[in-house]
LOLUMDREN-619539 format. One record per residue: residue in three letters; x, y, z of N, C-alpha, C in turn. Coordinates in steps of 0.05 Angstrom, whole numbers, padded with zeros to 5 digits, always signed. Example, Ala and Ser with C-alpha at 12.3 -4.5 7.8 and 13.67 -1.06 7.14 Angstrom:
BEGIN
ala+00264-00114+00156+00246-00090+00156+00264-00066+00156ser+00257-00045+00142+00273-00021+00143+00258+00001+00157
This chain:
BEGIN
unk+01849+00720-00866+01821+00722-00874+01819+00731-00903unk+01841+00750-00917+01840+00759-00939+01841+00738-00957unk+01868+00720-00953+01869+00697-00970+01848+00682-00970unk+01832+00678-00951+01807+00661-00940+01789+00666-00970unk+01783+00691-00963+01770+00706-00982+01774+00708-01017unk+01792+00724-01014+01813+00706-01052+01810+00679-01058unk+01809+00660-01034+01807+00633-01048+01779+00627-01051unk+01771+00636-01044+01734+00616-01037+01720+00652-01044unk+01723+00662-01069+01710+00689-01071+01687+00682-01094unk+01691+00655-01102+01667+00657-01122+01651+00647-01104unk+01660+00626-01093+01639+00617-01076+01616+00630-01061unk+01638+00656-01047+01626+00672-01029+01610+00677-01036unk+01621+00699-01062+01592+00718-01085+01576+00694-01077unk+01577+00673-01089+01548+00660-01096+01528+00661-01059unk+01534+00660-01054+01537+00647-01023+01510+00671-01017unk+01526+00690-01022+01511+00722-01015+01493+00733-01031unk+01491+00718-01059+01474+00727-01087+01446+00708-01068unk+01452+00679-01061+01434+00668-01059+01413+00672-01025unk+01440+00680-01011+01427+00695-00986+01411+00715-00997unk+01420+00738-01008+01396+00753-01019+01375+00749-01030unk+01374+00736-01044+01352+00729-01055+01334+00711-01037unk+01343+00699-01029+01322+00692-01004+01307+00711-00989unk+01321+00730-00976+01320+00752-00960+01289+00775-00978unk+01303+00775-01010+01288+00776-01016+01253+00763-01024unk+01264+00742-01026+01241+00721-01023+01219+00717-01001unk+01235+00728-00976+01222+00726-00954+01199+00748-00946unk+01216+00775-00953+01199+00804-00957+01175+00797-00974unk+01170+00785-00993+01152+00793-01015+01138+00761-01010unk+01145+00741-00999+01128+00721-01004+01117+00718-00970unk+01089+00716-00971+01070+00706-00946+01066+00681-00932unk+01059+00673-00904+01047+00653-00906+01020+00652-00903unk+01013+00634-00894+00979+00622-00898+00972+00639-00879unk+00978+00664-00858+00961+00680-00840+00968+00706-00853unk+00972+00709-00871+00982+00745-00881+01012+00753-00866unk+01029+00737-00855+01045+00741-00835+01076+00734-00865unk+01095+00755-00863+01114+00759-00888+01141+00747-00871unk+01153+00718-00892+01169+00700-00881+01194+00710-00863unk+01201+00732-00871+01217+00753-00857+01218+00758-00836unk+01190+00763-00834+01182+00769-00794+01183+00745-00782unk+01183+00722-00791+01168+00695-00785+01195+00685-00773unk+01214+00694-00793+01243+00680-00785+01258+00709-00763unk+01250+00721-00771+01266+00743-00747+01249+00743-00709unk+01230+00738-00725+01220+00737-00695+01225+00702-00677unk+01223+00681-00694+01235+00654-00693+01256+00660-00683unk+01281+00665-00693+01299+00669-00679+01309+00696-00657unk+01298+00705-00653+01308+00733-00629+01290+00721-00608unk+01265+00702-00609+01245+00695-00582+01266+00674-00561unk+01283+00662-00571+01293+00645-00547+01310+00664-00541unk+01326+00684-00545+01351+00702-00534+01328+00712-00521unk+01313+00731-00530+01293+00748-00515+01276+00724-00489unk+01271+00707-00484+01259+00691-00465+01290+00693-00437unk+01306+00680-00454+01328+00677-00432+01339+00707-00423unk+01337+00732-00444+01345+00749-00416+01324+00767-00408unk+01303+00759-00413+01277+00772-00385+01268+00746-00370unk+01274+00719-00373+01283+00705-00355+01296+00716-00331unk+01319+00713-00336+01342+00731-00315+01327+00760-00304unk+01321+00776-00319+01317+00801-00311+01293+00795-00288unk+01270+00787-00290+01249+00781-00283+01249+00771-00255unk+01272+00748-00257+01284+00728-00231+01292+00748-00218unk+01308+00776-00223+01332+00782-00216+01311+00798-00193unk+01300+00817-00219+01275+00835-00207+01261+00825-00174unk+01245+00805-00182+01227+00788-00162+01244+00779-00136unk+01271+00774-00142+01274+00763-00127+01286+00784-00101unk+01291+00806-00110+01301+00828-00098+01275+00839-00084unk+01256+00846-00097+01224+00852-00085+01218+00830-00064unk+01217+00806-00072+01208+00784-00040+01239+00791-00030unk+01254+00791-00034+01276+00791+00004+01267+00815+00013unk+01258+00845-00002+01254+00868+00009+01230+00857+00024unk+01217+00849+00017+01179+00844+00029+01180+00833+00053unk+01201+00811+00046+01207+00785+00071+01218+00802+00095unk+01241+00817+00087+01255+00832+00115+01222+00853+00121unk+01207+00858+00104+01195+00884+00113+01176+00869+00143unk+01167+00847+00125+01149+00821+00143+01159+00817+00167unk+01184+00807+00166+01197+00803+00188+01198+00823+00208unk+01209+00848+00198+01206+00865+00220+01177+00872+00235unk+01156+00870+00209+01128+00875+00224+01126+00844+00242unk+01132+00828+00241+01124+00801+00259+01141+00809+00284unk+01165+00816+00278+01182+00820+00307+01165+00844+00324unk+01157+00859+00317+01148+00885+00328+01126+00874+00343unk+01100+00854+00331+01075+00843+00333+01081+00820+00364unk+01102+00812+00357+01109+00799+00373+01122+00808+00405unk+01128+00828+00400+01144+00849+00428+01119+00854+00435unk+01099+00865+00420+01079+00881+00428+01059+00857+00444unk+01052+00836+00431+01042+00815+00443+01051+00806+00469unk+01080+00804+00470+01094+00801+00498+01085+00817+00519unk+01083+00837+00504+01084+00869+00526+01057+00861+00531unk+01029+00865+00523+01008+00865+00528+01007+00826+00550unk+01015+00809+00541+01015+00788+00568+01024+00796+00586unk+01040+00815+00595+01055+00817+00622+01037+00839+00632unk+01028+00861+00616+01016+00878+00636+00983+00867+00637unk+00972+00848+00619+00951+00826+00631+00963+00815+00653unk+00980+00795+00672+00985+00783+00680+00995+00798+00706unk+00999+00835+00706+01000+00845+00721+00979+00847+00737unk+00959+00866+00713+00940+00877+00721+00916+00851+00739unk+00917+00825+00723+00905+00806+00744+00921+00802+00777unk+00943+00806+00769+00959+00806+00796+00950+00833+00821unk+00951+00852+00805+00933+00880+00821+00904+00876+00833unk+00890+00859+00802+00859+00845+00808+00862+00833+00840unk+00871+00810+00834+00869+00790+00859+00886+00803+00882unk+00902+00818+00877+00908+00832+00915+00897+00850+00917unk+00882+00863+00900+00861+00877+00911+00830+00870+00918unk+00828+00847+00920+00803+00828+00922+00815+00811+00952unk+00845+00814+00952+00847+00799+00980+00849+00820+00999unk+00858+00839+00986+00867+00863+01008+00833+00875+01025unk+00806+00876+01000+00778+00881+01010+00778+00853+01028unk+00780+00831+01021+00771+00807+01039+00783+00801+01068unk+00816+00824+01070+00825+00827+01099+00821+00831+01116unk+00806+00865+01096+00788+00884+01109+00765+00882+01121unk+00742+00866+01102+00721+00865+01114+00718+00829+01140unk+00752+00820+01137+00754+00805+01156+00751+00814+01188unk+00776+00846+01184+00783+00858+01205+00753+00870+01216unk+00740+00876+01198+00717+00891+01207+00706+00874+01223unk+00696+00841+01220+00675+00834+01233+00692+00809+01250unk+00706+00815+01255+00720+00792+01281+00731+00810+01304unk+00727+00793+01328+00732+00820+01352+00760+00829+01353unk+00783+00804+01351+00810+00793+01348+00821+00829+01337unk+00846+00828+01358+00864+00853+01349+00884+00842+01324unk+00888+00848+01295+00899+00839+01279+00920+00858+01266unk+00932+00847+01249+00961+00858+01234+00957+00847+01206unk+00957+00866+01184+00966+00858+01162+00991+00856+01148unk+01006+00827+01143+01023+00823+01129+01030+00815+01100unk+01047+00819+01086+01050+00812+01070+01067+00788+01063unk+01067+00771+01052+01089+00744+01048+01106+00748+01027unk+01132+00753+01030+01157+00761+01008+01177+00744+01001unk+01176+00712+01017+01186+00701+01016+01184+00663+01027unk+01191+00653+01017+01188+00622+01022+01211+00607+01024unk+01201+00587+01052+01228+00564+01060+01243+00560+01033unk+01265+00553+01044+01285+00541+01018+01272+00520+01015unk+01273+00503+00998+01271+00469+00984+01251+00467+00975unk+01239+00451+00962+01221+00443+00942+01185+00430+00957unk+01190+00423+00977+01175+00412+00997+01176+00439+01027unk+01179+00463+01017+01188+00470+01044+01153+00482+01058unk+01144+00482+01081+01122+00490+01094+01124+00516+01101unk+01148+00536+01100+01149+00554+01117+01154+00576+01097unk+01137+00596+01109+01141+00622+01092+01153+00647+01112unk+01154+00665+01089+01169+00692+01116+01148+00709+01098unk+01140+00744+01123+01127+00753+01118+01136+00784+01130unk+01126+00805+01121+01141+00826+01126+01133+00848+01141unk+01117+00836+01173+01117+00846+01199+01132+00826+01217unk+01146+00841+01239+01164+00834+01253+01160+00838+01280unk+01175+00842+01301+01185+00853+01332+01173+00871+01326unk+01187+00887+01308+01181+00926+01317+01152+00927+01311unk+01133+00909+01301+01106+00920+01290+01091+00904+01318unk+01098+00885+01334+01085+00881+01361+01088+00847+01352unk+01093+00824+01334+01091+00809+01322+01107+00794+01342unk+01097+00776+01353+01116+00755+01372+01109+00722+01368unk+01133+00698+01378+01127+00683+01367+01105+00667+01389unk+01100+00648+01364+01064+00634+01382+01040+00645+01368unk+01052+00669+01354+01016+00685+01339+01003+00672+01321unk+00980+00669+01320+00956+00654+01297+00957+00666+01276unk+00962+00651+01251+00961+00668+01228+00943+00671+01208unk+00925+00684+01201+00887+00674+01187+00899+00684+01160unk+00866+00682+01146+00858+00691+01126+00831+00699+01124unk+00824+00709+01102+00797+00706+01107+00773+00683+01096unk+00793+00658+01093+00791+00632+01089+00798+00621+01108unk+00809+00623+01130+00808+00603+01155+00840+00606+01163unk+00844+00589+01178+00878+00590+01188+00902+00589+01171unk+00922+00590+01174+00949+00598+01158+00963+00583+01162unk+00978+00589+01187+01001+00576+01212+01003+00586+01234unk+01022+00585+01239+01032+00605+01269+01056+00615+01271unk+01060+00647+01279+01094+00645+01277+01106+00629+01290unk+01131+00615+01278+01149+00605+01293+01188+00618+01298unk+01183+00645+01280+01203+00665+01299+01196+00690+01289unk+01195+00716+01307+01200+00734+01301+01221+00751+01294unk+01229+00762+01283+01261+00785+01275+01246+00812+01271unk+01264+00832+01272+01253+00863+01275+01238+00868+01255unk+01244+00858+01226+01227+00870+01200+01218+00845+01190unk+01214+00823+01200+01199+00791+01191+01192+00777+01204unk+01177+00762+01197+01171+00746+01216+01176+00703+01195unk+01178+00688+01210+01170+00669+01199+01156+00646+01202unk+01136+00635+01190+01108+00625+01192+01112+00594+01186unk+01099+00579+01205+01097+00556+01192+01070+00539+01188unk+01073+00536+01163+01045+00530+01155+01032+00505+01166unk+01004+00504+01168+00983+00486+01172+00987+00455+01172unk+01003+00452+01139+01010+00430+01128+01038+00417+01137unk+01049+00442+01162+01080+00424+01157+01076+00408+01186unk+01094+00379+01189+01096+00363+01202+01094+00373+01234unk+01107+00395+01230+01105+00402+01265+01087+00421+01281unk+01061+00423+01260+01042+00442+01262+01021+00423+01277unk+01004+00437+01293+00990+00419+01320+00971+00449+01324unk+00942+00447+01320+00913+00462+01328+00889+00453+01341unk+00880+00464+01359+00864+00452+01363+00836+00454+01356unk+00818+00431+01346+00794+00435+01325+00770+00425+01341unk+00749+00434+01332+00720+00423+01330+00706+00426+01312unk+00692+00399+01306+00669+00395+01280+00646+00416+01291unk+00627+00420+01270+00612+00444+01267+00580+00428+01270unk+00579+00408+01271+00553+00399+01268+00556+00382+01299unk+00568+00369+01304+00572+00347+01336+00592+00352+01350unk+00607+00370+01350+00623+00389+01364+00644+00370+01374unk+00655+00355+01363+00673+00333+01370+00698+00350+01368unk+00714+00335+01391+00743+00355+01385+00766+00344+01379unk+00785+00355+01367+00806+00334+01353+00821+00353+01352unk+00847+00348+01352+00877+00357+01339+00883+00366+01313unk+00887+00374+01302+00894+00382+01275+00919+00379+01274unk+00934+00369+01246+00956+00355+01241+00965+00360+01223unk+00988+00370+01213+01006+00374+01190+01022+00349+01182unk+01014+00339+01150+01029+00316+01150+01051+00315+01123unk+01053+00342+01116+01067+00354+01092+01063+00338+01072unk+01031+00342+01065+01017+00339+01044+01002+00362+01050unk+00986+00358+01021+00958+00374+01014+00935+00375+01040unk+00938+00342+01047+00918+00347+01062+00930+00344+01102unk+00915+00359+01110+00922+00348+01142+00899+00323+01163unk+00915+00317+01181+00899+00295+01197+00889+00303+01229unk+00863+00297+01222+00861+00314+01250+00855+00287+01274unk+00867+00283+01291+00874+00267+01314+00856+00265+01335unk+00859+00240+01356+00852+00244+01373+00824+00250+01383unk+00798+00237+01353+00779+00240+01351+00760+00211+01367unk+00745+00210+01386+00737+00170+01392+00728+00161+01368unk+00721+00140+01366+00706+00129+01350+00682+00123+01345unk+00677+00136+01372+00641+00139+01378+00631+00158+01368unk+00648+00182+01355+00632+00209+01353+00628+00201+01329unk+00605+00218+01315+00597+00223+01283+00609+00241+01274unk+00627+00237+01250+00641+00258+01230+00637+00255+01208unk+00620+00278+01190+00610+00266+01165+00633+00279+01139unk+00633+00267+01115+00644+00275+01100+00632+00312+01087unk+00653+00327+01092+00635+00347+01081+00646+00367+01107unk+00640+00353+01125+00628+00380+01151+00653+00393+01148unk+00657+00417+01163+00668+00436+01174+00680+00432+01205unk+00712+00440+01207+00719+00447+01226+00733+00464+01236unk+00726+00482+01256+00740+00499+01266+00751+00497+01288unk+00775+00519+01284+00793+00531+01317+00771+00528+01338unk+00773+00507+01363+00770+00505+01392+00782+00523+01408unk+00798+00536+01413+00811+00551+01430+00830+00540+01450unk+00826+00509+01450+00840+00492+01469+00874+00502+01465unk+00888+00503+01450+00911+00506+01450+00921+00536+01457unk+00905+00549+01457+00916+00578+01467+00928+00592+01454unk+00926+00584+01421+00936+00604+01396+00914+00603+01381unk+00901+00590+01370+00888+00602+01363+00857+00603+01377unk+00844+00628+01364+00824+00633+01376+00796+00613+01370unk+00778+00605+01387+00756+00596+01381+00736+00608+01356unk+00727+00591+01336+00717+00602+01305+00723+00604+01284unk+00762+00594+01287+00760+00605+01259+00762+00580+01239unk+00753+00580+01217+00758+00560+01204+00780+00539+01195unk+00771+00517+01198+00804+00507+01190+00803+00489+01161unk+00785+00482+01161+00794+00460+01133+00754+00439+01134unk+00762+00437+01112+00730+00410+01107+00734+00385+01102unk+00726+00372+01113+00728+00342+01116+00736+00316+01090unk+00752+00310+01076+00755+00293+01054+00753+00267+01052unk+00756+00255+01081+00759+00230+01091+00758+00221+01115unk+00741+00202+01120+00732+00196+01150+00737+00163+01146unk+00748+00146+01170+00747+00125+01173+00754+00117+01197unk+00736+00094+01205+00737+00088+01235+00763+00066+01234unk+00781+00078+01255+00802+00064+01268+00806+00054+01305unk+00820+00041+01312+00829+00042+01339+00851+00052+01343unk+00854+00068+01359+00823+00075+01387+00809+00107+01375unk+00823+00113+01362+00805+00140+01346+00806+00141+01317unk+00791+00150+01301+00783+00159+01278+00798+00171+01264unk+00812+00166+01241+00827+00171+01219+00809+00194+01201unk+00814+00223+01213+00804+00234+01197+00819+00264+01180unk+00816+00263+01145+00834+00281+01137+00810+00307+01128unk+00827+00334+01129+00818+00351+01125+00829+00370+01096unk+00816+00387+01084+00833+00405+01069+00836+00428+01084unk+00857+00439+01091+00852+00467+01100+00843+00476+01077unk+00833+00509+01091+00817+00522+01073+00831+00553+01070unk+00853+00552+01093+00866+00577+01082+00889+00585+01066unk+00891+00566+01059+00911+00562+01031+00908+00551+01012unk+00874+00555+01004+00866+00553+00977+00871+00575+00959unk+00872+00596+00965+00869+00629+00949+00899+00638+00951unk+00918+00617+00960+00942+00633+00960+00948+00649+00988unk+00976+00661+00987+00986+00667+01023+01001+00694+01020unk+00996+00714+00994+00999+00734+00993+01002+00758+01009unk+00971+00752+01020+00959+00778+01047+00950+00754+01070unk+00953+00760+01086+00959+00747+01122+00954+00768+01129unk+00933+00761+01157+00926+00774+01181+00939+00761+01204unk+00953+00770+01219+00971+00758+01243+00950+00770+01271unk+00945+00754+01285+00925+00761+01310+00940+00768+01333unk+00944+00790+01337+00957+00802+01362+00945+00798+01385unk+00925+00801+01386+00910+00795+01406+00877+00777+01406unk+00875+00754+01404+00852+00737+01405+00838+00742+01411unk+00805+00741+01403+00787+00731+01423+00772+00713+01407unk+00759+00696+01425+00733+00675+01410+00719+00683+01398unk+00706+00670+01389+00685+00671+01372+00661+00645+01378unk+00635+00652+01365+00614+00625+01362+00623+00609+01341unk+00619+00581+01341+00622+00566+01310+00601+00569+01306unk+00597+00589+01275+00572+00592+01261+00563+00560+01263unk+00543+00571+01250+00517+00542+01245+00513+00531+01218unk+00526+00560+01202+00529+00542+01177+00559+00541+01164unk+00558+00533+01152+00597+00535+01130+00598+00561+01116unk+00622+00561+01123+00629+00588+01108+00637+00597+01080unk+00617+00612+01065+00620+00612+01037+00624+00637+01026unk+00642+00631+01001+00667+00654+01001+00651+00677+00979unk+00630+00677+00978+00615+00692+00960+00583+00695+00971unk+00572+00721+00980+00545+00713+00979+00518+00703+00944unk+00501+00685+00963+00491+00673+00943+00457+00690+00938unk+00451+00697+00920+00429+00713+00915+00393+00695+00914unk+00371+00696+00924+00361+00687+00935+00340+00693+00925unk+00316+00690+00898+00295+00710+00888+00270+00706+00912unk+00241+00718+00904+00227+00710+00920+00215+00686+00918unk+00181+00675+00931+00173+00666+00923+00153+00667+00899unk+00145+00657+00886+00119+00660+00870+00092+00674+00878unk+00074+00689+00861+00052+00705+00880+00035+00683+00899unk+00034+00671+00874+00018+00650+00881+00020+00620+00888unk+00034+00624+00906+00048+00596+00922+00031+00583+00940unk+00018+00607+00956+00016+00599+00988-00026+00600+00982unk-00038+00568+00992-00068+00577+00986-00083+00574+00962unk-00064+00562+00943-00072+00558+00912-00098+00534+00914unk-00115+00547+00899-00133+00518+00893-00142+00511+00870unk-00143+00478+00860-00133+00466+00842-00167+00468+00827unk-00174+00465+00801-00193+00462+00792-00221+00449+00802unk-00211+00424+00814-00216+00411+00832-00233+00416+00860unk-00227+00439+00869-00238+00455+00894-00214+00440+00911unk-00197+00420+00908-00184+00413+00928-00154+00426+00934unk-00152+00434+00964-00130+00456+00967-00094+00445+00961unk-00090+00463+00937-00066+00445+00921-00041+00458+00935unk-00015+00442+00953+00001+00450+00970+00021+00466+00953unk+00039+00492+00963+00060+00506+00941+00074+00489+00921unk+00087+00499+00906+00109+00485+00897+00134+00495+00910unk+00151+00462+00921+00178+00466+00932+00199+00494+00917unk+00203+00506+00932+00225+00527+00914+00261+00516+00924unk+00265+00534+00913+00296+00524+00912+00308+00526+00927unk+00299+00553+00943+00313+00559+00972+00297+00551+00988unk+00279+00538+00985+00260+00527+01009+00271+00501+01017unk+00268+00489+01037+00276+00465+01050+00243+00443+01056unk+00246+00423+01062+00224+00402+01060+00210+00417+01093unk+00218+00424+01112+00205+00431+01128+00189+00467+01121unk+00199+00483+01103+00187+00503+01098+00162+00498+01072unk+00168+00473+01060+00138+00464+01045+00123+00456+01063unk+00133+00429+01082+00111+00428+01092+00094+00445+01119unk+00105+00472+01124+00098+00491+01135+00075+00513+01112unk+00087+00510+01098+00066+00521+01076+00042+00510+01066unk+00046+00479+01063+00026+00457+01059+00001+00465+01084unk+00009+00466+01112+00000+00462+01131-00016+00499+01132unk-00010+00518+01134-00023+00551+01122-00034+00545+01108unk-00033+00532+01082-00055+00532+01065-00080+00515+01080unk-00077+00495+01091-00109+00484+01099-00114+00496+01123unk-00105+00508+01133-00110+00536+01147-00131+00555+01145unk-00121+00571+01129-00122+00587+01106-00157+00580+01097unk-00160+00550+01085-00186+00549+01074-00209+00545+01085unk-00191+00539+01113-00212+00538+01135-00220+00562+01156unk-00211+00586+01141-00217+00609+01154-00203+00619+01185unk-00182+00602+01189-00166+00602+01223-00142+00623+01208unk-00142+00639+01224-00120+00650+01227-00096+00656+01249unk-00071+00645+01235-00052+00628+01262-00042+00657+01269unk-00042+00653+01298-00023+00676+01319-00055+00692+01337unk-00080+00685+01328-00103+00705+01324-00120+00689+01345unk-00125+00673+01345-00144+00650+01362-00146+00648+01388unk-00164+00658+01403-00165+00660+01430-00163+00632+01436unk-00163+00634+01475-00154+00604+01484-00180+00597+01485unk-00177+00570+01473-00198+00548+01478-00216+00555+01449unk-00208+00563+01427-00217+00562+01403-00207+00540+01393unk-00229+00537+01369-00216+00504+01358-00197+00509+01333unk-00177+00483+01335-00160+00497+01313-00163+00482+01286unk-00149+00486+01264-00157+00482+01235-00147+00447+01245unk-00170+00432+01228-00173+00407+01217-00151+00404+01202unk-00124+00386+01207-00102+00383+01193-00101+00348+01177unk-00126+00339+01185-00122+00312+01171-00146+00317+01151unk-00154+00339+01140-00160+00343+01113-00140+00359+01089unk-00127+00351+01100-00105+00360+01076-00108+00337+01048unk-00112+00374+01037-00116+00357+01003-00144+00352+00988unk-00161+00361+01010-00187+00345+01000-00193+00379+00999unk-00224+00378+00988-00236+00399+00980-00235+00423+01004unk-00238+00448+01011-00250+00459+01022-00276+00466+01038unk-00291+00453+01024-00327+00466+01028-00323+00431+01048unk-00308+00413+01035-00316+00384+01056-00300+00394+01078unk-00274+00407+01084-00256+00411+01097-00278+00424+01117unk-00285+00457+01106-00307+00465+01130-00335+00453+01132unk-00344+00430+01117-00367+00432+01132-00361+00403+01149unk-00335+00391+01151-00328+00382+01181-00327+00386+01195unk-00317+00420+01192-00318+00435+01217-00335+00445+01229unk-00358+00455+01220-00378+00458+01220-00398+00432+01233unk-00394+00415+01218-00409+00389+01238-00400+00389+01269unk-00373+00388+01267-00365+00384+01292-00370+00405+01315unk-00377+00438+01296-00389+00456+01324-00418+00450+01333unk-00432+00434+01310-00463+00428+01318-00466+00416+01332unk-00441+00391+01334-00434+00364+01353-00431+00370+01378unk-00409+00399+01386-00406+00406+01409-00429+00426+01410unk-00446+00441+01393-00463+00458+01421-00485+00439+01428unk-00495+00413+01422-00513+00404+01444-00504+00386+01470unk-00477+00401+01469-00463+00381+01496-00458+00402+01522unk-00470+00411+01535-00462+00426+01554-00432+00425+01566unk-00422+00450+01575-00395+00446+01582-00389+00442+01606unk-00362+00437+01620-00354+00435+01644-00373+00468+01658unk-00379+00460+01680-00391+00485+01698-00409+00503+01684unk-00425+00481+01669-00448+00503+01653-00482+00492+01659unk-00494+00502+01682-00526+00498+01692-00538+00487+01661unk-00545+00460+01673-00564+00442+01652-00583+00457+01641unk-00593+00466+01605-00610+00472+01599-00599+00500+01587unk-00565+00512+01594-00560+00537+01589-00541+00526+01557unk-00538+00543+01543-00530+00546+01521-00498+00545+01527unk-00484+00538+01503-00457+00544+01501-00444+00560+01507unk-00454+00590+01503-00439+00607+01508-00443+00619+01534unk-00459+00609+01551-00469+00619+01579-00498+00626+01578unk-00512+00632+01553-00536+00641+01554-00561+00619+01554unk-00590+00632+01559-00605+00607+01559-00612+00592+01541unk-00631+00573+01533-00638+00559+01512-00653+00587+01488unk-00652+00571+01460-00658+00584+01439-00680+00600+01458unk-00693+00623+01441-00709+00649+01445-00706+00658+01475unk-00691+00655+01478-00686+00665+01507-00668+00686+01508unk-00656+00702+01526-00629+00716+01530-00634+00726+01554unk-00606+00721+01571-00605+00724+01599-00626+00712+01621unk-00629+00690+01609-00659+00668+01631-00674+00683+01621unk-00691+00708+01603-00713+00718+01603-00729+00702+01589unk-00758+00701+01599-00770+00682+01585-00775+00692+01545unk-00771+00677+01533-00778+00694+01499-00805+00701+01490unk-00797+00717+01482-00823+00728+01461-00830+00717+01439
């Protein structure tokens, strides 16, 4: 480097006379913003070194802050997520508590109003296979449970045991192929078989073809088979079609719509009536009528009939239709001695004042007609002609 130097030393000097002087040049001369060439070139060159390492720093920084943020995230999502789990299961409990405690009241107020000596069971277990009909349930021998017993709900029939063991019992349901009840429709009291055909729905047998079975109706336990008791529900009608020599008819059961959770096992039977109407799994609330339903009269003077209500049926309007022209004719029903005349029913609709003064014509019509066993010349009611009373001659 020395020799470097010795050889090329004028050069250098010059090299460095003229670097200075620039240097100097730069300090003392401006550009066109007041800004001194010096700074212009020092800051020119130090901005790309300075860009590239707070580049890096910056990257380095950020990128360490998002992985911290990301794990922090992460852990709050995993936590959010347990916690979400946790809250579905004890929802999914607590509806599970809901609904057996809604079947467990529905057992109860079964047991309450049927005469039948009963057992509450629980179902803990189901046939093997994919198709299987049979469940097990967890009264046995030792609880009085023998096989042949009817198994309800408070939706209608179940099965029947088909064995008992000391702490189980096991049930076979409604739907399976070897299940056989005996039924009657609720409206024409036709009687038929009930039939498990391991489906959804069952077939009830052995119906003529002469009877009426409507889509819809209701049928219940007959008592004919000697398990189950007369009343209890079995299933509603989906399909009716006339065959030979009897009627192809399918039913849904109805006690294995809500599930087979809680079972009542009937220890001891007794009948029952087949209600008159279908059995519905909720009572339905019923307001009254309107004040002014019954007797209304229309601008018109003519007597305007209720309006149909919702819970009313076509025979309770026209029972109301029929009170109102009643009503304007001054008769009051339950009240009327014998051999009083009763309300004019073929003026319905027309005015009032015409309504009674038909009636009225027609008493003027009958008092100049003497009645059965009444002395010619005596009045209607037994007495004598006008100004008279008691044959006395008038004043």
């Amino acid at each position: 480097m020395e020799s470097f130097l010795n050889r090329y030393r004028s050069i250098t000097i010059l090299l460095l006379v003229v670097f200075a002087q620039l240097v100097l040049l730069a300090v003392q001369v401006k550009n066109d913003q007041d800004v001194r060439m010096i700074r212009v070139w020092t800051v020119t060159a130090v901005t790309p070194a300075a860009r590239l390492i707070e580049g890096f720093r910056g990257g380095g920084v950020g990128f360490l802050r998002r992985y911290i943020m990301l794990h922090e995230a992460d852990a709050e999502n995993r936590r959010l997520q347990a916690e979400l789990d946790r809250l579905k299961v004890e929802n999914i409990f607590l509806k599970n508590e809901l609904s057996t405690a809604d079947r467990a009241k529905a057992l109860q107020v079964l047991q309450s109003h049927i005469p039948s000596k009963t057992l509450a069971a629980t179902m803990f277990m189901a046939g093997a296979g994919s198709s299987s009909k049979v469940v097990f349930v967890d009264q046995g021998s030792m609880a009085g449970v023998q096989r042949g017993m009817a198994v309800v709900t408070s939706d209608g029939i179940v099965g029947k045991v088909m064995a008992a063991y000391p702490m189980a019992s096991e049930v076979v349901l409604v739907t399976d192929p070897d299940f056989a009840a005996g039924v009657i429709s609720q409206k024409n009291q036709s009687r038929g078989t009930l039939k498990g055909q391991g489906t959804p729905l069952c077939k009830v047998d052995y119906v003529p073809i002469d009877e009426k079975v409507e889509l819809g109706e209701w049928f219940y336990t007959s008592g004919d088979d000697r398990i189950f008791p007369r009343g209890f529900p079995a299933g509603v009608v989906k399909s009716v079609r006339n065959a030979q020599p009897y009627k192809e008819i399918y039913l849904e059961p109805s006690g294995l719509q809500r599930g087979l959770e809680d079972v009542l096992i009937l220890v001891e039977g007794v009948h029952m009536e087949v209600p008159d109407a279908p059995p519905t799994g909720q009572p339905v609330y019923i307001g009254p009528p309107a004040p002014a339903a019954a007797g209304a009269v229309g601008a018109s003077g003519a007597v305007q009939p209720p309006p149909p209500t919702a819970a009313g049926t076509a025979a309770d309007t026209l029972r109301s239709q029929y009170k109102a022209v009643g009503n304007a004719q001054g008769h009051t029903f339950g009240v009327g001695e014998v051999g009083s005349k009763p309300p004019d029913f073929t003026k319905l609709g027309q005015a009032p004042a015409a309504a009674a003064g038909a009636g009225a014509a027609g008493r003027g019509a009958g008092a100049g007609k003497p009645e059965a066993g009444t002395p010619a010349g005596a009045g209607v009611d037994g007495r004598g002609p006008a100004g008279s009373s008691g044959g006395q001659p008038g004043r």
